[in-house]
PDB file of N, CA, C and O in Angstrom:
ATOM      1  N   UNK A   1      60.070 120.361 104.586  1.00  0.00           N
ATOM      2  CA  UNK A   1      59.959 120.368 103.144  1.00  0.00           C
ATOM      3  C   UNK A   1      60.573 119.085 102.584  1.00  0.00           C
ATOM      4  O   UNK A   1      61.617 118.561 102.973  1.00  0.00           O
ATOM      5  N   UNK A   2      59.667 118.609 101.494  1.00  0.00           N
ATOM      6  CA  UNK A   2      60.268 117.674 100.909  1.00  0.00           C
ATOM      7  C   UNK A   2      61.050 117.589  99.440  1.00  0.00           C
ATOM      8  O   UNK A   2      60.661 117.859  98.304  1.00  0.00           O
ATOM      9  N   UNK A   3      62.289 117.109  99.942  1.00  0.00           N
ATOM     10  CA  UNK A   3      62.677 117.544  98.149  1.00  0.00           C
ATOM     11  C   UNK A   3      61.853 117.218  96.619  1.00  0.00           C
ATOM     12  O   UNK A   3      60.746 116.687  96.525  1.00  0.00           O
ATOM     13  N   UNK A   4      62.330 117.479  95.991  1.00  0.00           N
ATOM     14  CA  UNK A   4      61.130 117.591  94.696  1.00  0.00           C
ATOM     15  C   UNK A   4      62.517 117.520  93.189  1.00  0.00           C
ATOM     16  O   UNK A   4      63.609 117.989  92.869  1.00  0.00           O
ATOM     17  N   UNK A   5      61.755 116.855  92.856  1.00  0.00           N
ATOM     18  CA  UNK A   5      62.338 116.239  91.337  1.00  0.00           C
ATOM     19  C   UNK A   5      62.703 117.221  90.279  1.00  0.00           C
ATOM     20  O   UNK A   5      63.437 116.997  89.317  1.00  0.00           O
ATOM     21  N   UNK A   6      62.008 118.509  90.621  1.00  0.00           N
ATOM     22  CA  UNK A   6      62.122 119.708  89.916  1.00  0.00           C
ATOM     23  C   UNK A   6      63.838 120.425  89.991  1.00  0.00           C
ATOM     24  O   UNK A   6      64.400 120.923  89.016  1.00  0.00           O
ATOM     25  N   UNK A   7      64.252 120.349  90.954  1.00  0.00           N
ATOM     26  CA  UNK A   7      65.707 120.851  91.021  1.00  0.00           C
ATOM     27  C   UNK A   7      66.826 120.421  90.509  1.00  0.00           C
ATOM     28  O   UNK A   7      67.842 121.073  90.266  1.00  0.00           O
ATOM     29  N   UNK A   8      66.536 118.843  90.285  1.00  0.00           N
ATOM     30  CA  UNK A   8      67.772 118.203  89.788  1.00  0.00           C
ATOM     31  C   UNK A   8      67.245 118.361  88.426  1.00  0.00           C
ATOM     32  O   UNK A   8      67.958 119.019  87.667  1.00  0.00           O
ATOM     33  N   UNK A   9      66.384 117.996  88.061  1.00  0.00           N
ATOM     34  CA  UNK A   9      65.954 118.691  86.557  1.00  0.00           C
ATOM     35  C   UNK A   9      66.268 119.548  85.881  1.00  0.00           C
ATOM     36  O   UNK A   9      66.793 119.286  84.799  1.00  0.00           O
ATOM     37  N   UNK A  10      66.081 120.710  86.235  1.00  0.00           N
ATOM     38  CA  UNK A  10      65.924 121.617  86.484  1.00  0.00           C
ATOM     39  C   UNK A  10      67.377 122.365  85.904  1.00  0.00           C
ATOM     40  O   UNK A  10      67.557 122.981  84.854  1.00  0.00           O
ATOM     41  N   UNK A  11      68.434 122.019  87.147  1.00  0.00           N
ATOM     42  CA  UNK A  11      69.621 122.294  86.650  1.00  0.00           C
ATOM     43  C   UNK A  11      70.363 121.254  85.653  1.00  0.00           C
ATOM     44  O   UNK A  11      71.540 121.397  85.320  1.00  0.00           O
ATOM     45  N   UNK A  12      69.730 120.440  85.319  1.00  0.00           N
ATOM     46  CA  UNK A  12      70.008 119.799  84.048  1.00  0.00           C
ATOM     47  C   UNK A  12      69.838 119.964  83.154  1.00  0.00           C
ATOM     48  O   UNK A  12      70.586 119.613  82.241  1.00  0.00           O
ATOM     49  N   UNK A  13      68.405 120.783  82.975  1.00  0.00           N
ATOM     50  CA  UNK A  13      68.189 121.709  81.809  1.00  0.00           C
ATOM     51  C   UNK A  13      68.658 123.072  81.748  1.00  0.00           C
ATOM     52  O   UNK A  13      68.513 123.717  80.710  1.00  0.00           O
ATOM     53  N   UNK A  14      69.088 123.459  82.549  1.00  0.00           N
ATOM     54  CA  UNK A  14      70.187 125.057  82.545  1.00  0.00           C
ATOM     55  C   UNK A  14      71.136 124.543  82.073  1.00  0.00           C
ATOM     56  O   UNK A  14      71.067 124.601  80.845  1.00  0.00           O
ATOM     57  N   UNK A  15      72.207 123.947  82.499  1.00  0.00           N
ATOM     58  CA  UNK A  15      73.176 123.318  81.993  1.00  0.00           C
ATOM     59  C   UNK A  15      73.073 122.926  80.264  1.00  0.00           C
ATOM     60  O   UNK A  15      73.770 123.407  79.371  1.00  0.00           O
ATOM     61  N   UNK A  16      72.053 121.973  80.141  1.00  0.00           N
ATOM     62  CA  UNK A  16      71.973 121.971  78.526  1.00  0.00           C
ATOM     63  C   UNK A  16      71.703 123.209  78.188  1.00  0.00           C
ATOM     64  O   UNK A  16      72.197 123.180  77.060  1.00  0.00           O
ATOM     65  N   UNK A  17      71.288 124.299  78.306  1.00  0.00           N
ATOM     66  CA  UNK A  17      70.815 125.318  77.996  1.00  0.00           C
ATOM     67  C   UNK A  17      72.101 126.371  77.782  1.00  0.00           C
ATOM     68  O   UNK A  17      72.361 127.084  76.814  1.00  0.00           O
ATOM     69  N   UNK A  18      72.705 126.223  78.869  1.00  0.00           N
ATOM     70  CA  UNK A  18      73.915 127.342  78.728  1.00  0.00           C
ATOM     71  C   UNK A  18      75.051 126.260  77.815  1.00  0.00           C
ATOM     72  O   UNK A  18      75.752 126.997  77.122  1.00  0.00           O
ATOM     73  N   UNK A  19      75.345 125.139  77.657  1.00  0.00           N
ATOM     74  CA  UNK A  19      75.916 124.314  76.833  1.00  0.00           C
ATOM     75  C   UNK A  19      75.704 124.946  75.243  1.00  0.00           C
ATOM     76  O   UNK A  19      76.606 125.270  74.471  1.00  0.00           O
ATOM     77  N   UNK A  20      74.021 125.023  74.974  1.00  0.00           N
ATOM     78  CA  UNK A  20      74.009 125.118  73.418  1.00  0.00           C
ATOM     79  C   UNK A  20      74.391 126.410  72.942  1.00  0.00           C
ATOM     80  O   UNK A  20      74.713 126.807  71.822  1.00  0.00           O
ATOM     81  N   UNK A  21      74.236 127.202  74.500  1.00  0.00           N
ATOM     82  CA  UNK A  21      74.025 128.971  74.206  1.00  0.00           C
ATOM     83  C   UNK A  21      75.621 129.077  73.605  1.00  0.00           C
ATOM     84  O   UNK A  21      76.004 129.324  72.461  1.00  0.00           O
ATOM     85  N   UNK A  22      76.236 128.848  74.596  1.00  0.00           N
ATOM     86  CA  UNK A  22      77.962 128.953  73.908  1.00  0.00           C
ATOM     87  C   UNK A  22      78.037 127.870  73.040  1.00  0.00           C
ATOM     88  O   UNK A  22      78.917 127.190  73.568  1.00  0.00           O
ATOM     89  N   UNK A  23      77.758 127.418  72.279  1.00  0.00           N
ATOM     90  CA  UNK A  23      78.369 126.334  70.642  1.00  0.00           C
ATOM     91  C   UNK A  23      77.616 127.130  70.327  1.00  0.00           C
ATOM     92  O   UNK A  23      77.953 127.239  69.148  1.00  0.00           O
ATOM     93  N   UNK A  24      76.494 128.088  70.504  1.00  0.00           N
ATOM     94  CA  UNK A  24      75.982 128.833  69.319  1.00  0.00           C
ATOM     95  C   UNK A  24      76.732 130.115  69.043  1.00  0.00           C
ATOM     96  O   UNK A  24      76.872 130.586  67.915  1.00  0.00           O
ATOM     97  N   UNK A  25      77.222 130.664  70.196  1.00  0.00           N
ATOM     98  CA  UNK A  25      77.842 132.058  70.403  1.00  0.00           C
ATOM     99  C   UNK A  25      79.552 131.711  69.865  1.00  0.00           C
ATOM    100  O   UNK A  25      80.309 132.557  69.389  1.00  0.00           O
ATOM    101  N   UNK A  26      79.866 130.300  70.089  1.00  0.00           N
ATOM    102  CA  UNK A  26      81.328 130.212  69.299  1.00  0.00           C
ATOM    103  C   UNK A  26      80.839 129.864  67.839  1.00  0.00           C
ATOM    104  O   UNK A  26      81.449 130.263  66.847  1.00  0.00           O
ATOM    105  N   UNK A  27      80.010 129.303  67.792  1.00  0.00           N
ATOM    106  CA  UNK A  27      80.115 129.349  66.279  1.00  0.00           C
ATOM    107  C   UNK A  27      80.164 130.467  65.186  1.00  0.00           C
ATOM    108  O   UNK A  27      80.552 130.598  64.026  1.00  0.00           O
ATOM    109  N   UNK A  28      79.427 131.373  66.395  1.00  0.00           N
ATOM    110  CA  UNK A  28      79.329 133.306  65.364  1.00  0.00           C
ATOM    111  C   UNK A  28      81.078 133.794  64.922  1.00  0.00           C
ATOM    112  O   UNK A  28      81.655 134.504  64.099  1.00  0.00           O
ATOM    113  N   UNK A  29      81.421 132.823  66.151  1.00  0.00           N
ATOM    114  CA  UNK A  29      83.094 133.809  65.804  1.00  0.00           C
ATOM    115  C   UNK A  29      83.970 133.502  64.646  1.00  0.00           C
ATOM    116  O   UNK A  29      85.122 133.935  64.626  1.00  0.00           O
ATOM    117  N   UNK A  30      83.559 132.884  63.819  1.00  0.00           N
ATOM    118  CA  UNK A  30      84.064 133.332  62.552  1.00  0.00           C
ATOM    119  C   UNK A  30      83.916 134.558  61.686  1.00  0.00           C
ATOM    120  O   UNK A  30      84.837 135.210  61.195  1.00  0.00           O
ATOM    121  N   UNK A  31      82.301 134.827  61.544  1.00  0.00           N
ATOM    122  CA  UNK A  31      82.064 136.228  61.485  1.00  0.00           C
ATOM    123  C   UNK A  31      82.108 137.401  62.240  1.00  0.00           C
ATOM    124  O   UNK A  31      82.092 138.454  61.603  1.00  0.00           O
ATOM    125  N   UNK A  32      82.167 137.458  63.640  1.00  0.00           N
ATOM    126  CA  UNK A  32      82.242 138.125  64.139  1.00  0.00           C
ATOM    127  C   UNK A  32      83.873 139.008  64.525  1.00  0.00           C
ATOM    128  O   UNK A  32      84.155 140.115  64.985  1.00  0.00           O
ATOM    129  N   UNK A  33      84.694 137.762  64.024  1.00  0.00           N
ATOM    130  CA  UNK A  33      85.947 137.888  64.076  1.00  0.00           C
ATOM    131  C   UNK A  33      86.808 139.019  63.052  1.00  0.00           C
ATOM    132  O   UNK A  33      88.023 139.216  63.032  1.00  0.00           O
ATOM    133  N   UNK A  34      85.777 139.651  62.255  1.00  0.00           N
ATOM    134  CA  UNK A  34      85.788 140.093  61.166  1.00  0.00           C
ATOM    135  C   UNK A  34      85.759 141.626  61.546  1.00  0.00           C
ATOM    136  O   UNK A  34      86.297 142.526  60.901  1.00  0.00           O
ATOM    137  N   UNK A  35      85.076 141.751  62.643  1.00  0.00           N
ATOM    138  CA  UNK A  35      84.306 142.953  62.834  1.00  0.00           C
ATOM    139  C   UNK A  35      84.983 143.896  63.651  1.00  0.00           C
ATOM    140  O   UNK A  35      85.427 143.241  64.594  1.00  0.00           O
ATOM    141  N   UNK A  36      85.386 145.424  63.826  1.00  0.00           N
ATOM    142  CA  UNK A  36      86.284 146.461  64.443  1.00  0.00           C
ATOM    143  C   UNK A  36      86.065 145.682  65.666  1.00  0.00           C
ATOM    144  O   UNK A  36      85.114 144.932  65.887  1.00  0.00           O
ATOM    145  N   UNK A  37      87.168 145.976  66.522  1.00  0.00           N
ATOM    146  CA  UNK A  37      87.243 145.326  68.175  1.00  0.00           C
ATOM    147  C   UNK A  37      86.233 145.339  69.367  1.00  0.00           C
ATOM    148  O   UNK A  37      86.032 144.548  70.290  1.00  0.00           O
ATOM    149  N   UNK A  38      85.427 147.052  68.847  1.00  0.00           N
ATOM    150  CA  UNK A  38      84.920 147.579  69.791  1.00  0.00           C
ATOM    151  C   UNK A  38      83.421 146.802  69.686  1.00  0.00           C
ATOM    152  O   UNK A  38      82.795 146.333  70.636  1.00  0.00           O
ATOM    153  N   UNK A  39      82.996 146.798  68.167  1.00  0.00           N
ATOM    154  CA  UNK A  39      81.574 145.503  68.001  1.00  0.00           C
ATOM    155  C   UNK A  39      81.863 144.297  68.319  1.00  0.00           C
ATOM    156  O   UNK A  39      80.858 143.672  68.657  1.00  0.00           O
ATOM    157  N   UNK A  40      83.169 143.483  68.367  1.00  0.00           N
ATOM    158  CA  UNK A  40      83.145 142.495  68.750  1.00  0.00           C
ATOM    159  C   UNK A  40      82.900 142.497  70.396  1.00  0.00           C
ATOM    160  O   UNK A  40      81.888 142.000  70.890  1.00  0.00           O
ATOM    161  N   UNK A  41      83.775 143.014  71.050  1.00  0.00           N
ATOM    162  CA  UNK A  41      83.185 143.237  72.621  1.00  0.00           C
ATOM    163  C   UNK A  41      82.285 143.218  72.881  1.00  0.00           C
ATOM    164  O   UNK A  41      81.922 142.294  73.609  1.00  0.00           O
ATOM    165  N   UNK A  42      81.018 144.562  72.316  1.00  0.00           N
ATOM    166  CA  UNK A  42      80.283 144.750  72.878  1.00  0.00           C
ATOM    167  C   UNK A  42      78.928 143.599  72.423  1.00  0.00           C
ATOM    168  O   UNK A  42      77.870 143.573  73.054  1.00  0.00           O
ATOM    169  N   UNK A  43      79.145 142.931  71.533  1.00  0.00           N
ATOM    170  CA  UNK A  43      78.627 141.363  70.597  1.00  0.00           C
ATOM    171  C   UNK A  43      78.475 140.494  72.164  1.00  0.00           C
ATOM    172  O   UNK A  43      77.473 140.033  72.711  1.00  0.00           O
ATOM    173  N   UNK A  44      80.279 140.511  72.692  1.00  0.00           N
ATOM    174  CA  UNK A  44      80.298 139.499  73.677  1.00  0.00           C
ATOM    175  C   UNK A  44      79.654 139.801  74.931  1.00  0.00           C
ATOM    176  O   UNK A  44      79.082 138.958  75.621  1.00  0.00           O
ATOM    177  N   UNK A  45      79.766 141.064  75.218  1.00  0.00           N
ATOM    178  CA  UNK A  45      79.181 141.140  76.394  1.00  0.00           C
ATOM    179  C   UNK A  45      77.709 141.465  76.178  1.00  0.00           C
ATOM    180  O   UNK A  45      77.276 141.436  77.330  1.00  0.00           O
ATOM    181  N   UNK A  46      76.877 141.701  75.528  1.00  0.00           N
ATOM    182  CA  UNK A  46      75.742 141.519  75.628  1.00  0.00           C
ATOM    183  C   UNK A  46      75.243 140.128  75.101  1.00  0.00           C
ATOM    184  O   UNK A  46      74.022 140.016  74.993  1.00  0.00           O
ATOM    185  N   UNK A  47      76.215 138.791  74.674  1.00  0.00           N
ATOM    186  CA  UNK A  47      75.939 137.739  74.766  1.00  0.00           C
ATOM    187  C   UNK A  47      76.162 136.873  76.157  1.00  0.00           C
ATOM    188  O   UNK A  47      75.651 135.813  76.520  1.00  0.00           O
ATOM    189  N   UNK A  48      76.951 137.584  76.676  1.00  0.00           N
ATOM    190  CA  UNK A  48      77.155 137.141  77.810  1.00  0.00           C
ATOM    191  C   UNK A  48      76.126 137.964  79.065  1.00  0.00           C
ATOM    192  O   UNK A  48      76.605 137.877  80.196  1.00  0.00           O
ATOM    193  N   UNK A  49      75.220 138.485  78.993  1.00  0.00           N
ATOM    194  CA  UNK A  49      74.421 138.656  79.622  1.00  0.00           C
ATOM    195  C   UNK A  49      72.960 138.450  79.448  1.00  0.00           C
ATOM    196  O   UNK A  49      72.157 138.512  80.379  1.00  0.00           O
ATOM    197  N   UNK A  50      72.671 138.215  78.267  1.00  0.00           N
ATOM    198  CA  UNK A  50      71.301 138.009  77.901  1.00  0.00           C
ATOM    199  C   UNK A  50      71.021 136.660  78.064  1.00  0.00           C
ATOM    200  O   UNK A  50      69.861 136.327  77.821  1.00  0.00           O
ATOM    201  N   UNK A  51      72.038 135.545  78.524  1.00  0.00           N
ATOM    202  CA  UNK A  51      71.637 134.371  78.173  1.00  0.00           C
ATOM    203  C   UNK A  51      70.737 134.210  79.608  1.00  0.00           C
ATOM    204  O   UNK A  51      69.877 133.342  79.754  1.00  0.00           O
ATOM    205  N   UNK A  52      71.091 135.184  80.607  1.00  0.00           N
ATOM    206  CA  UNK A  52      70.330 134.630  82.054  1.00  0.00           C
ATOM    207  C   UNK A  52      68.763 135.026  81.709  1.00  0.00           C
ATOM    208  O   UNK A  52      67.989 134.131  82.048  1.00  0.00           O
ATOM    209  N   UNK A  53      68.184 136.079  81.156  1.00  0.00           N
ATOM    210  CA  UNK A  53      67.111 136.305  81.158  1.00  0.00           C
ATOM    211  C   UNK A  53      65.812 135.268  81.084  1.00  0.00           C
ATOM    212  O   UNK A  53      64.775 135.319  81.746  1.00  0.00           O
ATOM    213  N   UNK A  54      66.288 134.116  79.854  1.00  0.00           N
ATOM    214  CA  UNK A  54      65.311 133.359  79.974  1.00  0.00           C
ATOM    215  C   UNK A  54      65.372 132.439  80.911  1.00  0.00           C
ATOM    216  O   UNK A  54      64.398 131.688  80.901  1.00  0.00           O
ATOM    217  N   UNK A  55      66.443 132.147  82.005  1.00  0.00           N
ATOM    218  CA  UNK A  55      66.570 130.863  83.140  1.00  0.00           C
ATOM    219  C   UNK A  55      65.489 131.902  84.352  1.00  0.00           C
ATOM    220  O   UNK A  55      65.361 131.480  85.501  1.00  0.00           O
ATOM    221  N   UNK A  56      64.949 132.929  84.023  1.00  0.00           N
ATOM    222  CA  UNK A  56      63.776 132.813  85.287  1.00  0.00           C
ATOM    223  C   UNK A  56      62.615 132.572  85.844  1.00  0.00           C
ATOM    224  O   UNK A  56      62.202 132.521  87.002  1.00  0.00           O
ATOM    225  N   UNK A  57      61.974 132.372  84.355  1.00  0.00           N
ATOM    226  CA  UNK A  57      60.598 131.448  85.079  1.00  0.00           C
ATOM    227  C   UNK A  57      61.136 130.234  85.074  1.00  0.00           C
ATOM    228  O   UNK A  57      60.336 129.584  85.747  1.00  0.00           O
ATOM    229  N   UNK A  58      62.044 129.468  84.717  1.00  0.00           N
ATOM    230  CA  UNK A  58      62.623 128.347  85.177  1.00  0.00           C
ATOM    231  C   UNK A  58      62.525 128.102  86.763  1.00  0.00           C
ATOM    232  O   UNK A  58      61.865 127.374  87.504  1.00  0.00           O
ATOM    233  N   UNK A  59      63.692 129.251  86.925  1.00  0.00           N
ATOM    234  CA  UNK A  59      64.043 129.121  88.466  1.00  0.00           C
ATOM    235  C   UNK A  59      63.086 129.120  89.282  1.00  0.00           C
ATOM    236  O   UNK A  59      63.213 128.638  90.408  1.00  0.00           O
ATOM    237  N   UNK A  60      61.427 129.921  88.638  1.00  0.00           N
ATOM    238  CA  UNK A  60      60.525 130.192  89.459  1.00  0.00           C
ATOM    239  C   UNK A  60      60.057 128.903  89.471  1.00  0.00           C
ATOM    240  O   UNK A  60      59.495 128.529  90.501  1.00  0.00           O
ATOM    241  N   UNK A  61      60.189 127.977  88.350  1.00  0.00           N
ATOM    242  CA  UNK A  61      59.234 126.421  88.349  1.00  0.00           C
ATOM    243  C   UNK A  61      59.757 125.756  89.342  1.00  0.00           C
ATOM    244  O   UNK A  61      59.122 125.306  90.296  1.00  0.00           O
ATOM    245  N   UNK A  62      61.335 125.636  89.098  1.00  0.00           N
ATOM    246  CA  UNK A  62      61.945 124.820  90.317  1.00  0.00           C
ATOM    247  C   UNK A  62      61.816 125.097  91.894  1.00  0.00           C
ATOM    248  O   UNK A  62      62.144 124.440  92.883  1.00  0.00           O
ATOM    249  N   UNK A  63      61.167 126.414  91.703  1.00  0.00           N
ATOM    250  CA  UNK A  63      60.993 126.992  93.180  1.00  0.00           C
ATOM    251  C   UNK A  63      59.469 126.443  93.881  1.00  0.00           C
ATOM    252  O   UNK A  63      59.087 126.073  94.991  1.00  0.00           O
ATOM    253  N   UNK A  64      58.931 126.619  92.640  1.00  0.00           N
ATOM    254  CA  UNK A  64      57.432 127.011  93.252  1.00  0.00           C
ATOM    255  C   UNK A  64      56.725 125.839  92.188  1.00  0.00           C
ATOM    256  O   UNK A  64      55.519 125.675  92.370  1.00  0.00           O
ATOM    257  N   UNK A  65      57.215 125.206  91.351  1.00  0.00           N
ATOM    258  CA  UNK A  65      56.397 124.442  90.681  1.00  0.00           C
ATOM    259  C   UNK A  65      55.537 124.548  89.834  1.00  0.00           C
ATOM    260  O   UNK A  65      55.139 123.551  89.230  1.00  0.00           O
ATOM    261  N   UNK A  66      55.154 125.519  89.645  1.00  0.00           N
ATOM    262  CA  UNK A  66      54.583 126.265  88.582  1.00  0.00           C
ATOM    263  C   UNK A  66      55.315 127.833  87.560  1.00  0.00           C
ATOM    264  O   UNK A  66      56.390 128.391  87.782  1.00  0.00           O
ATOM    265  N   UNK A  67      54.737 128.030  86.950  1.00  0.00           N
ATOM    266  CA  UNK A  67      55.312 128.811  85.882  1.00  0.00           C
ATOM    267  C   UNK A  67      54.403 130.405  85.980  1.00  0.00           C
ATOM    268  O   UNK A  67      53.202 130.673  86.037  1.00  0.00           O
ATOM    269  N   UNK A  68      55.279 130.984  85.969  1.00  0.00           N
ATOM    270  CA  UNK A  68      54.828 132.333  86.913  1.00  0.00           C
ATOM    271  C   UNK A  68      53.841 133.041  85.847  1.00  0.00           C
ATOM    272  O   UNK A  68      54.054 133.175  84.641  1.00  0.00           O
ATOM    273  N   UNK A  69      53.042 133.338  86.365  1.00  0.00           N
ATOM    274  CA  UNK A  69      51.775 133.959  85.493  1.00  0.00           C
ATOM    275  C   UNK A  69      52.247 135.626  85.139  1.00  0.00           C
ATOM    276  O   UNK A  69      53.143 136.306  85.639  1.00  0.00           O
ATOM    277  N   UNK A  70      51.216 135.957  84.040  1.00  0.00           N
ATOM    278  CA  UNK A  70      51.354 136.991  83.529  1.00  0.00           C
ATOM    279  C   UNK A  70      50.649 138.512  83.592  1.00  0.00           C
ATOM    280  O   UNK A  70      51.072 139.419  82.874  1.00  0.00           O
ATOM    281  N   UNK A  71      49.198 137.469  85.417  1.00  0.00           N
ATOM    282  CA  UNK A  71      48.792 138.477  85.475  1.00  0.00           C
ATOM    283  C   UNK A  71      49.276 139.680  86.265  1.00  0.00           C
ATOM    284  O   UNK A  71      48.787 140.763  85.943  1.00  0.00           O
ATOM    285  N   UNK A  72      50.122 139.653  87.204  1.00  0.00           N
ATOM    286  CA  UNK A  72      50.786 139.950  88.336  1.00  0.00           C
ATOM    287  C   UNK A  72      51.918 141.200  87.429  1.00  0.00           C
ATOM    288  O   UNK A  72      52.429 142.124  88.061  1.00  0.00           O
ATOM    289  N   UNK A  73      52.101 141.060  86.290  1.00  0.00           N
ATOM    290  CA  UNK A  73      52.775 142.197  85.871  1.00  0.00           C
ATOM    291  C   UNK A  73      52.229 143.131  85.305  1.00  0.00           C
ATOM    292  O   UNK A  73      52.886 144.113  84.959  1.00  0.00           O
TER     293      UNK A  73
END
């Protein structure tokens, strides 16, 4: 196999990606800072998990080079 230009890319654009995700998610915390303890948590942890969802047809491009189709689901 030969390496491919897609990987270093690739994680260069995850990286910017998870970069903007948190300056967007700290910027909420002024308002969010506002809010009973138990919404703020649960704010964070479902910000802190949703951000992976969209890095997987990514991962599939960097894998496979193409962008995973929609008929297969």
């Amino acid at each position: 196999m030969t390496p491919t230009w897609r990987k270093p890319v690739g994680i260069l654009l995850m990286l910017l990606y998870i970069l903007i995700w948190v300056v967007i998610i700290a910027s909420l915390s002024p308002w969010i800072e506002g809010l009973h303890i138990v919404v703020q948590t649960l704010f964070y942890v479902f910000c802190g998990i949703i951000w992976i969802f969209p890095l997987k047809p990514a991962l599939f491009w960097m894998e496979h080079g193409k962008w995973p189709s929609k008929q297969g689901k």
